[in-house]
ROVEXRO-806720 format. One record per residue (C-alpha): x, y, z; residue number from 1. Coordinates in steps of 0.25 Angstrom, whole numbers, padded with zeros to 4 digits. Last residue first. Example, Ala and Ser with C-alpha at 12.3 -4.5 7.8 and 13.67 -1.06 7.14 Angstrom:
BEGIN
> 0055, -0004, 0029, 2
> 0049, -0018, 0031, 1
***
This chain:
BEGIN
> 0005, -0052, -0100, 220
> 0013, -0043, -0090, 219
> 0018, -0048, -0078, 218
> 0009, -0046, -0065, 217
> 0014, -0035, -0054, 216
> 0005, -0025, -0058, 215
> -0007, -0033, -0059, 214
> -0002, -0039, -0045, 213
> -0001, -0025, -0040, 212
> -0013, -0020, -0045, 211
> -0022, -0033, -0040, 210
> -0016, -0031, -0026, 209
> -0020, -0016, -0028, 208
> -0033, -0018, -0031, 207
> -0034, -0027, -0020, 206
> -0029, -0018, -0009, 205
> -0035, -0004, -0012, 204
> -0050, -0011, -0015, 203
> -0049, -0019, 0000, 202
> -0042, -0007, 0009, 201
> -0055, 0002, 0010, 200
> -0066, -0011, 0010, 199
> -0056, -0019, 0019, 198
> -0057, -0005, 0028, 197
> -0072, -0003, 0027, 196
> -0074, -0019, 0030, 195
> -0065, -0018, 0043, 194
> -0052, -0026, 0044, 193
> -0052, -0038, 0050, 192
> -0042, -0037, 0062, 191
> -0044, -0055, 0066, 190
> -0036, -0059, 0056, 189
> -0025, -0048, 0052, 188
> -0029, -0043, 0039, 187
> -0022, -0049, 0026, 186
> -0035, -0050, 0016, 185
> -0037, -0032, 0019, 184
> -0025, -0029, 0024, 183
> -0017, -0034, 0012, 182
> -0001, -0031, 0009, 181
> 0004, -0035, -0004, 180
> 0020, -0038, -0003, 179
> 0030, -0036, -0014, 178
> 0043, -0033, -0005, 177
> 0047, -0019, -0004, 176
> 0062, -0016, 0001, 175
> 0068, -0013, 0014, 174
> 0076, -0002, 0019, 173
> 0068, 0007, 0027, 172
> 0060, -0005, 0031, 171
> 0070, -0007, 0041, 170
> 0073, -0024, 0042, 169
> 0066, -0034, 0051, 168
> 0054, -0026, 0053, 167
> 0049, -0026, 0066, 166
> 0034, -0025, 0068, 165
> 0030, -0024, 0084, 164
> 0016, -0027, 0090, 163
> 0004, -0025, 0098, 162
> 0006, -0009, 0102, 161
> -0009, -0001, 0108, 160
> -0013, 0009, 0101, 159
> -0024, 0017, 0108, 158
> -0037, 0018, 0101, 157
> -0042, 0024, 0087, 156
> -0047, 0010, 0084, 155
> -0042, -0001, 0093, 154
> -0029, 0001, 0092, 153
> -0015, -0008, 0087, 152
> 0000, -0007, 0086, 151
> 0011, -0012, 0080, 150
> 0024, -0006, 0084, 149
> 0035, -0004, 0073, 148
> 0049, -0008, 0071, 147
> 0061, -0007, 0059, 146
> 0060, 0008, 0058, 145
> 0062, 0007, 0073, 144
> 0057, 0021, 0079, 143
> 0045, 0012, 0083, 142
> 0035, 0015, 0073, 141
> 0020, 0012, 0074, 140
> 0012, 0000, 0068, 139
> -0003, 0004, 0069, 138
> -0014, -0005, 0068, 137
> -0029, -0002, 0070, 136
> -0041, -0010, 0078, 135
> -0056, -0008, 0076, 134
> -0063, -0016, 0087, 133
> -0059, -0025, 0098, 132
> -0063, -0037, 0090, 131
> -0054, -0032, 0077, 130
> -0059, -0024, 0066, 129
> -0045, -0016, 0059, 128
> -0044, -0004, 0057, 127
> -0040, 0006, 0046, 126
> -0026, 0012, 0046, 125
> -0017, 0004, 0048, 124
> -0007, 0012, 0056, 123
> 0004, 0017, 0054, 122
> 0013, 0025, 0064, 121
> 0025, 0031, 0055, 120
> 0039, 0028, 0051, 119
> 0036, 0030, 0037, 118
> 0039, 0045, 0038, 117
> 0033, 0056, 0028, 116
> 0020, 0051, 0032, 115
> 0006, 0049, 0025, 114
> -0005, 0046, 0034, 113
> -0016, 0036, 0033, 112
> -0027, 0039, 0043, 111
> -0032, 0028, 0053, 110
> -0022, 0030, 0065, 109
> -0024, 0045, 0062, 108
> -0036, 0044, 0070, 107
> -0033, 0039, 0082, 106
> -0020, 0042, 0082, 105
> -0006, 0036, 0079, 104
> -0006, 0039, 0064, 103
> -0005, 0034, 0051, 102
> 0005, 0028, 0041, 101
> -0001, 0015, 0036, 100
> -0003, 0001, 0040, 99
> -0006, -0011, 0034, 98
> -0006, -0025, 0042, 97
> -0005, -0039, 0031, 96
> -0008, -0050, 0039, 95
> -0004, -0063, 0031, 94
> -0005, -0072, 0039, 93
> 0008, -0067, 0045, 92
> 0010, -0054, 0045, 91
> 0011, -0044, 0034, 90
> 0015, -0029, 0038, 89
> 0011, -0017, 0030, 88
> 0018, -0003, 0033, 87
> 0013, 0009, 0027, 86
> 0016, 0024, 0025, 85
> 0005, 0033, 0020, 84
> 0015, 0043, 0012, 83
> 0022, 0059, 0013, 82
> 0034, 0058, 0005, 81
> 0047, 0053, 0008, 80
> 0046, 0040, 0003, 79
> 0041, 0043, -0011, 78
> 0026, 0040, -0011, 77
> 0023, 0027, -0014, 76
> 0008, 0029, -0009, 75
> 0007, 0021, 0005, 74
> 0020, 0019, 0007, 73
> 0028, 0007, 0012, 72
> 0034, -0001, 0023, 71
> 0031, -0017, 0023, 70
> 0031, -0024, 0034, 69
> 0033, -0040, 0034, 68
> 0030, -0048, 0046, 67
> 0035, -0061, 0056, 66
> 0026, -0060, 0068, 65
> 0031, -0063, 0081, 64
> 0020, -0066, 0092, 63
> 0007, -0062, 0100, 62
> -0006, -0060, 0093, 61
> -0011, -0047, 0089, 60
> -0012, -0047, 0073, 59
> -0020, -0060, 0076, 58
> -0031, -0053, 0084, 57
> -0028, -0038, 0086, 56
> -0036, -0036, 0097, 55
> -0030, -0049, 0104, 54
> -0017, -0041, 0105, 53
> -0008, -0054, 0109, 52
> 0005, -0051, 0114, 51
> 0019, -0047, 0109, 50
> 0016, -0046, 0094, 49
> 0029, -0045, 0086, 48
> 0028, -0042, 0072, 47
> 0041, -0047, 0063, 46
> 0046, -0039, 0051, 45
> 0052, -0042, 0038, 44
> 0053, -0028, 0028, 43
> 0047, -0022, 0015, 42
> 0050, -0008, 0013, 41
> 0038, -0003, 0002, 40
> 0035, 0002, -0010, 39
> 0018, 0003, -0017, 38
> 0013, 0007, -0004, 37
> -0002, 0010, -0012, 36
> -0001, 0008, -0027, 35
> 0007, -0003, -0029, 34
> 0014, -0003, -0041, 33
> 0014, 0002, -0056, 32
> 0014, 0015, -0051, 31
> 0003, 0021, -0058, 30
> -0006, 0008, -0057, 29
> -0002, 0006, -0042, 28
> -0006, 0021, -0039, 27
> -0019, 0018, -0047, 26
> -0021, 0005, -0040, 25
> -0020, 0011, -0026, 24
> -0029, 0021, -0030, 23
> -0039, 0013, -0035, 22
> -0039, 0005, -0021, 21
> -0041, 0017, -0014, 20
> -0054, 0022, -0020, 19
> -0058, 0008, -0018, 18
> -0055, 0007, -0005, 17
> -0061, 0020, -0003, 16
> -0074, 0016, -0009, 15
> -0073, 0003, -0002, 14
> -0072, 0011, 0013, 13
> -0083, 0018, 0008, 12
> -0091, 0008, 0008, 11
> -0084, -0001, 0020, 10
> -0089, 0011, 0030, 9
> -0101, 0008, 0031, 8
> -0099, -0008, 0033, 7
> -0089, -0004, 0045, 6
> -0098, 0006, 0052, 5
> -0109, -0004, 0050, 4
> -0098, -0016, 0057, 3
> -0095, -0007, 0068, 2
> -0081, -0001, 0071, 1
***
């Protein structure tokens, strides 16, 4: 993805972002919460990276990474309804990794889709710039509601697996912990995102930081 095609779409990409972030604090305003992914299952995890993926840059280097996941939906729904699932990871730094129910293919990897069932691919949705171009994420289920595989492409390629997240405990049975997540100031050094998706995710994510905190603050 060129740098014009990037500065084109970063004007729309605001419009949505702000169209987004609006709605984010509305929901938070009627619910006196969060308005995306307002509950969650909060669990210890560790990411183990078995050789160095020099795509990736620091997300791809080689080691044990301690973590924390956190399992949730995107609108609050009741659980068995139809939702965008999400799982954010922090690492280290911090680097915050969202990703949300999507799909294997090349094109369903960058469409959010509701799902009945959380145990789903998720992907994160919009790339990000890298030195071998656009790169997206995806953690995929292993069977083990405790294990995923971490996996990247170049675009709409192949995936190919860097890693594996397991969580210390199910997250089935784990409670929320008051974490705010941030793609856009917690990125992975060296994946910067692309202006148009810091323009679509920047509004959404700062009005809702100032919501919450808003909501959070003792009267008076």
């Amino acid at each position: 993805m060129g740098q014009p095609l990037d500065r084109t779409l970063a004007i729309p990409a605001a419009v949505a972002g702000v169209t987004l972030g609006a709605l984010a604090v509305g929901m938070g305003l009627a619910r006196g919460a969060k308005g995306f992914h307002p509950r969650g299952r909060v669990v210890d995890a560790v990411l183990d990276v078995p050789a160095e993926v020099p795509a990736l840059s620091t997300l791809g280097r080689p080691g044990r990474h301690d973590a924390v996941a956190r399992f949730s939906d995107g609108a609050g729904l009741p659980r068995t309804w139809l939702d965008v699932r999400g799982l954010a990871v922090r690492l280290p730094g911090p680097v915050d990794l969202l990703l949300s129910s999507g799909g294997p293919g090349r094109v369903t990897r960058f469409v959010p889709l509701p799902r009945v069932r959380r145990w789903v691919v998720m992907t994160s949705l919009v790339p990000f710039r890298s030195d071998v171009g656009p790169v997206v994420l995806a953690a995929r289920p292993t069977g083990d509601r405790r294990t995923w595989e971490l996996a990247w492409a170049r675009g709409a390629g192949p995936w190919r697996p860097f890693g594996v997240l397991r969580c210390a405990a199910d997250p089935e049975t784990a409670a929320d912990r008051p974490l705010r997540f941030d793609p856009v100031l917690n990125g992975p050094v060296g994946l910067p995102p692309y202006r148009w998706a810091a323009q679509l995710r920047r509004f959404g994510y700062a009005w809702s930081r100032r919501h919450v905190r808003a909501v959070a603050a003792p009267p008076g």
